[in-house]
N, C-alpha and C positions, 0 to 999 in steps of 0.2 A: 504493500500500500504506500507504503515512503517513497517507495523507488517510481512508483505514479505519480505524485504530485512531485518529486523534484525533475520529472519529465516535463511535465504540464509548465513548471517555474521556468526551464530553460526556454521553451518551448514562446511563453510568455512575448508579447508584441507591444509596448507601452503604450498608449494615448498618447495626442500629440498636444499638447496645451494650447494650440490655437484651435479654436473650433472650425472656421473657415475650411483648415489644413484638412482637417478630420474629416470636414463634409467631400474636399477636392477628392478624398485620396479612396471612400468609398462609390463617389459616382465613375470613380474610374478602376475601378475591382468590378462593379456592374457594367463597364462597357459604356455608359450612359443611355443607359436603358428606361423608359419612357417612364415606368413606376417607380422610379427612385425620385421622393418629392425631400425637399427640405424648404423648411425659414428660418433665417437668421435673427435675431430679437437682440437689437441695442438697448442694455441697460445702463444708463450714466457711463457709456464707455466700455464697458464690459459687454463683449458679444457671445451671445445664448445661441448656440445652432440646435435645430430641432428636425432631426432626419427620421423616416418612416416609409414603407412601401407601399403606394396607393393600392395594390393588386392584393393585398395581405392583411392590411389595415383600415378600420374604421373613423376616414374620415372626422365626423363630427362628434367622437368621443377624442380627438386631438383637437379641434375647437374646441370645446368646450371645457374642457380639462385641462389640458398640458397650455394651451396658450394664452386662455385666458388668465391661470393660474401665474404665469412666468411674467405676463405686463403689469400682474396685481404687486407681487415681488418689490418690483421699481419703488412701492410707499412702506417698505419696510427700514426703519429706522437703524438695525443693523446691518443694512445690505453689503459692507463691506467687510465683515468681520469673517461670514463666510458663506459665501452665496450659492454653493451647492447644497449646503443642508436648509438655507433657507426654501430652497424649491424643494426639494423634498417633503418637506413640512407642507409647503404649500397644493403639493398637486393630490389628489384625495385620489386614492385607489390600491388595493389590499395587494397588490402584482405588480411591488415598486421596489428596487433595491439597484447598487451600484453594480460596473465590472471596472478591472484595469487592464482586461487582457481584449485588444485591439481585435485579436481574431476571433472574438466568439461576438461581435458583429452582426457579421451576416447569419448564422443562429438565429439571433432573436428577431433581425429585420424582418428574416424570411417566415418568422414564425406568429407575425402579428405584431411586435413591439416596435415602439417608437423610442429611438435612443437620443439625450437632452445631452449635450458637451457644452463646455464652459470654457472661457479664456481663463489661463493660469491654472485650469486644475486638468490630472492626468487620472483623472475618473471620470466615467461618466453614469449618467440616470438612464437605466431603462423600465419603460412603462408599459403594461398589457395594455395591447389599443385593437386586437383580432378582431377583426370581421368574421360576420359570421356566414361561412362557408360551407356549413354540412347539410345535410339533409335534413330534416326532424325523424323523430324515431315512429319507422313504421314497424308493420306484419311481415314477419322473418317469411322470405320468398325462396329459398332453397330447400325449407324442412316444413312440409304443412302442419299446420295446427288444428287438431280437433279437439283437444280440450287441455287449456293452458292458458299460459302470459299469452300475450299478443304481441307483445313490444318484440324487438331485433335490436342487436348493436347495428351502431353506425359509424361514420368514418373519422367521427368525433371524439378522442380518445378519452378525454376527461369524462364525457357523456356514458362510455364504455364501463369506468370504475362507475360513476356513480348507479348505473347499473345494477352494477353488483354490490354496492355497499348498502343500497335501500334494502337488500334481499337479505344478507348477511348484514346486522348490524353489531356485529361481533370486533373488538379492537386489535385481537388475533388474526384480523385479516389483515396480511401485509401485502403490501405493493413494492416491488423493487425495481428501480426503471434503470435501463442499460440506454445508450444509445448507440445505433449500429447504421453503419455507411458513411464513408467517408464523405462524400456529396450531400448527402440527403440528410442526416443526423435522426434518422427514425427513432423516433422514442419507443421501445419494444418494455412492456412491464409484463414482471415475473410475479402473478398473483399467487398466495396458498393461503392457509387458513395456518399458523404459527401450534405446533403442540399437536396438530394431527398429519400434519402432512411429512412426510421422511427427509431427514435433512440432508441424506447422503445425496439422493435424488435433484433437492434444489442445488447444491454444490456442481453437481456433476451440471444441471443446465445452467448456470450462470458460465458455469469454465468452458460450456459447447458455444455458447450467446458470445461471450469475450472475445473465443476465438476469430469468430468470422471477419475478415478484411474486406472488404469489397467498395464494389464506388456508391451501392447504394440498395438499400430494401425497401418496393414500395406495395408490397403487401404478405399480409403473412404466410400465404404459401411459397413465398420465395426462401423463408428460414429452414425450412421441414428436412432437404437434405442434408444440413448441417446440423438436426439435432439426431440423426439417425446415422449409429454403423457401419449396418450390414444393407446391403442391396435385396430389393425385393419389390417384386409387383405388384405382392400387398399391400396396403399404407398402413404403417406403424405409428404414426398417428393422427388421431381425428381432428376435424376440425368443424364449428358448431355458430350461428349466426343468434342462436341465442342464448338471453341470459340466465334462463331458469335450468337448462341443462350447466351452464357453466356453476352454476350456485351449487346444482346436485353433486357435480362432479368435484367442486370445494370439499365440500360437506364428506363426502367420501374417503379426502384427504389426495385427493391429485391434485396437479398442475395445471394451471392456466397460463399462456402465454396471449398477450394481447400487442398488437403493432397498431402502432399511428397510423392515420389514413386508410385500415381494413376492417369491415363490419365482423371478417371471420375469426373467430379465437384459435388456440390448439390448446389441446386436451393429453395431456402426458400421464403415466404410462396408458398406451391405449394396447388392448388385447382386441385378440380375434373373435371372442363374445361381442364383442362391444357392437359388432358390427351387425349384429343378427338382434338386437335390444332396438325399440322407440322411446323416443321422449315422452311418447304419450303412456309408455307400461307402469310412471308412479302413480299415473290418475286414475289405474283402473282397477278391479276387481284381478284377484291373483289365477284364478281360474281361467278368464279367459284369456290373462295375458302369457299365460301357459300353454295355452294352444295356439295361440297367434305365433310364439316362439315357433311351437313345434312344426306348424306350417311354412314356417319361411327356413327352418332349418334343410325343411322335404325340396323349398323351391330351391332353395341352392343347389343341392347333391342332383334335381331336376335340370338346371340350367348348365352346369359343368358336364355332366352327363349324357343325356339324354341323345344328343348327336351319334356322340362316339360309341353308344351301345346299338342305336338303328344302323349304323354302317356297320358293324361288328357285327351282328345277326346278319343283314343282308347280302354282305361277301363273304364273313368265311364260318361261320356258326350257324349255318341256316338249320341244321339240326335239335337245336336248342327252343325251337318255334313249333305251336302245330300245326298241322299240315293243311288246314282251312286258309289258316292266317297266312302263311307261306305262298299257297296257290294265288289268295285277292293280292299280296305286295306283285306277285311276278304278271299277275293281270294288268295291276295299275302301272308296272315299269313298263310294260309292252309298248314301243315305238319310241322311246327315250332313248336318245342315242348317245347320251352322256351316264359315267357310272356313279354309281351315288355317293361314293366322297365327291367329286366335281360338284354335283346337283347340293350337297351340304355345302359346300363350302361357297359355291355361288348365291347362292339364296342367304345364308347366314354375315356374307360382305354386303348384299343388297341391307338388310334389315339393318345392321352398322351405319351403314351410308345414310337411309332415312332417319335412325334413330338421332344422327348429330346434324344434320338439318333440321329439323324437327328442334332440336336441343337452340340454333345457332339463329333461325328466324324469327322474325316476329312475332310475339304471342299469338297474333290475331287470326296467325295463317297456320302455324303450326297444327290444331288440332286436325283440320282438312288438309292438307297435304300427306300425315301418316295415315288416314283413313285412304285418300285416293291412291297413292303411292303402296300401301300394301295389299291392297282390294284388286286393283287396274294389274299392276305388275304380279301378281300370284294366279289371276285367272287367267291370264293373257298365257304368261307360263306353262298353264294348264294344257289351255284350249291348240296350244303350240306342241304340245307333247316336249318342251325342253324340258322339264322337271315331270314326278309324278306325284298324286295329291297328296300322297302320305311325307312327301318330302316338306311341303306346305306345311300340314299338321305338326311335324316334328320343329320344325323352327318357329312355327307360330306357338308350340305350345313354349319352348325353350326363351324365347323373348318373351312370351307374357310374365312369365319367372323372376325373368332380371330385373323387371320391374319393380318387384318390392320391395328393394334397395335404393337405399336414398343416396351413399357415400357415392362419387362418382369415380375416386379411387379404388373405391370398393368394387363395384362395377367394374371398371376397366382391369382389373385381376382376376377377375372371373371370366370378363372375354379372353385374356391371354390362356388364363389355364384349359378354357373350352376348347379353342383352336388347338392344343396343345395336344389334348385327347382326340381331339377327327384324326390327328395326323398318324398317333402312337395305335389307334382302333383299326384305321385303314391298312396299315403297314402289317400289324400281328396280332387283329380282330382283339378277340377279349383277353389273353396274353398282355397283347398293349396296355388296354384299361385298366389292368390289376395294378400290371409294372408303372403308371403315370401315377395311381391314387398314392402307392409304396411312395413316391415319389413326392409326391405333395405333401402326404402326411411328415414325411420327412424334413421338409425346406422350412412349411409352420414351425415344427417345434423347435427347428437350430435357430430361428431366431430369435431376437432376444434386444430391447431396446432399455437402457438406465436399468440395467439390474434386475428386469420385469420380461419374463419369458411370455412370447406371443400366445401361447396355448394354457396361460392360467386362464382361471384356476381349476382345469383339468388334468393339466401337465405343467409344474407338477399337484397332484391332488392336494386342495383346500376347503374340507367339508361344510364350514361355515360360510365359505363364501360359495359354494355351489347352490346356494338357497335361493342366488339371484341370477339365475345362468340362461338356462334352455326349463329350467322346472323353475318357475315362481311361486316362492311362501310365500303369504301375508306379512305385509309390512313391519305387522307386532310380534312375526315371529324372528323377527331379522334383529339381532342384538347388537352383532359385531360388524366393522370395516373388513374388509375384504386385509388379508395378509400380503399379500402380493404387492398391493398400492403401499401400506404404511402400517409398522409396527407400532408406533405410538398410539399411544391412547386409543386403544382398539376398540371399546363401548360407543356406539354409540346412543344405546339405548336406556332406559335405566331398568334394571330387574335382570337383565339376561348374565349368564355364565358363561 
């Protein structure tokens, strides 16, 4: 920590005691660039510069405040003794303190403040004067809501904590803010809840955060592969536009990462459960949120699958089928002159291709164009004899699957490992698909992100925390924090053992 701030000290740019000097030498660091405003204010001889960035800054809270404040100055009977703490005194606003280091400047210019400099003093005032810039906080549009908060982060970072401090009004909740990008100065805060959350865990992300060099992060999925290890198709960790899951996820004793200028949080350690769970399973009845599990557990092992077992049957396992079902596939193949990996794998890059158009158009079009686009191009296919109907069937039912997945990380790991299995099913039929799942199962459990194995709390077994998995207890039956997440303070209930 020494050896930082005696960097910082060398590092150090003085103020230059003419204000003038000061305004010259940042309108020509900005190029003279059309937002860079300044006024100069003669007091009995002593000249007051007052620089600020029209494109960052709110105008008539600098009338109103900082100028009027600095000509009222002029009738103070000590004006000489020391004229920077007289303004100070005079300008009313809680987001007011000095610097002496010249470079951290453009910082604050660029960040909404108005900086005051003085002849003869090698300090200067800067003042919050931010315009306001953001959005108001609406209904989170990535993850739908059917029964919850309504609000969403937005790209308002303070607006972001206060977020989560209305939820948590606990003084255990710490914010720790890093800034990261040499350019940009992102203020990235490192939220937990202090006494539940693992200290090893925050250490380890502060020293991954510290590390990063770069010219600039302007959103928080630009951090993700520097807080992760190991490579992988999966994502290791999540990320969530609202605040009642980040509150859940406090409360549980994880990681929140929030960046400047991103509506999206990240959520640390994230497992492979996490991804098969909704936001909406604390609002609901444990019974049925136990089946909802257990059906989207069926659509995954559906949507990875499902491909690679109909081309496995249909080329080299046709034995395994009965002889009804056998005779209508080779009825429906008859005049198809493509073999059915082609007809999968054709038909499975068409539905790809709609599904990110669909994702990348206008809302207004998107619902009609994957209607016509899959209706027009599947009959047409049909009535062409280039495909056969059951090859429709098999990708139409395999896409309806993947839809019950919100993570779009999540997602996109599932189409790699699909494609993966047509190719390992085509090649050595059901052989292939054993030797691909051996294979999967394998690559989940090597990984491993901050100390937290992808496959808890299954692998390895944690029986109190499997109460929230693929099987949901009742909430009053749930005592403890998951082990996996954070040894401390493991209760969170009162009564449980």
């Amino acid at each position: 920590m020494g050896h930082n701030k005696k960097e910082r000290w060398d590092n150090m740019e003085k103020i230059n005691t003419k204000a003038e000097k000061v305004i010259d030498k940042i309108k020509k660091i900005y190029g003279g660039s059309g937002d860079v405003v300044n006024r100069i204010i003669d007091i009995k001889g002593t000249k007051v510069g007052c620089i600020f960035l029209e494109s960052s800054s709110q105008t008539s809270t600098i009338s109103d405040f900082i100028i009027k404040s600095t000509v009222l100055a002029e009738k103070d009977k000590n004006l000489f003794n020391n004229l920077l703490n007289i303004l100070k005194n005079k300008l009313f606003n809680c987001q007011l303190f000095t610097i002496r280091d010249f470079n951290e400047f453009p910082y604050y210019l660029s960040s909404g403040f108005t900086i005051i400099v003085v002849d003869g003093y090698d300090e200067a005032i800067v003042m919050e004067t931010k315009a306001n810039l953001d959005r108001g906080i609406t209904e989170a549009t990535s993850e739908p809501i059917i029964r919850g908060s309504k609000d969403s982060f937005t790209e308002s970072h303070s607006k972001n904590l206060g977020l989560i401090r209305k939820r948590i009004k606990d003084p255990n909740l710490w914010f720790n803010e890093i800034k990261i990008g040499r350019r940009t100065k992102t203020k990235t805060t490192i939220a937990y809840i202090n006494g539940i959350a693992d200290d090893k865990k925050i250490k380890e992300i502060k020293k991954r955060l510290q590390k990063i060099d770069i010219d600039g992060i302007l959103d928080s999925g630009n951090i993700r592969d520097y807080l992760t290890t190991q490579k992988s198709i999966f994502p290791q960790i999540k990320s969530s536009e609202r605040p009642d899951i980040a509150c859940q996820e406090l409360l549980n004793g994880k990681i929140i990462i929030l960046v400047e200028n991103s509506p999206f949080i990240l959520i640390l350690p994230t497992v492979f459960l996490d991804y098969l769970k909704s936001p909406e399973d604390q609002n609901q009845k444990s019974v049925n949120i136990t089946f909802t599990r257990i059906l989207r557990f069926i659509a995954l092992i559906i949507t990875i699958l499902t491909p690679a077992i109909y081309i496995a049957v249909a080329t080299y396992d046709q034995n395994t089928i009965p002889d009804k079902l056998l005779i209508s596939l080779a009825v429906q193949r008859e005049g198809v002159p493509f073999p059915t990996f082609f007809e999968i794998i054709l038909f499975m890059t068409i539905f790809e291709v709609l599904r990110e158009s669909d994702i990348r158009s206008p809302s207004n079009m998107t619902t009609a164009m994957s209607i016509v686009g899959a209706l027009v191009l599947g009959q047409a296919a049909v009535d062409a004899s280039i495909v056969s109907p059951i090859t429709i069937i098999i990708v139409a039912i395999t896409s309806i699957s993947s839809l019950i997945f919100q993570d779009t990380d999540f997602i996109n790991g599932i189409r790699f490992w699909r494609f993966l299995f047509i190719i390992a099913s085509s090649m050595l039929g059901a052989i292939g698909i054993i030797s691909m799942c051996l294979l999967l199962i394998t690559k989940i459990a090597s990984l491993e992100n901050i100390e937290t194995s992808f496959l808890s709390p299954l692998a390895p077994l944690e029986i109190d925390a499997n109460k929230d998995t693929i099987i949901k207890f009742s909430n009053k039956d749930i005592f403890k924090r998951p082990k996996y997440i954070s040894t401390k303070n493991e209760t969170k209930q009162g009564g449980g053992k």
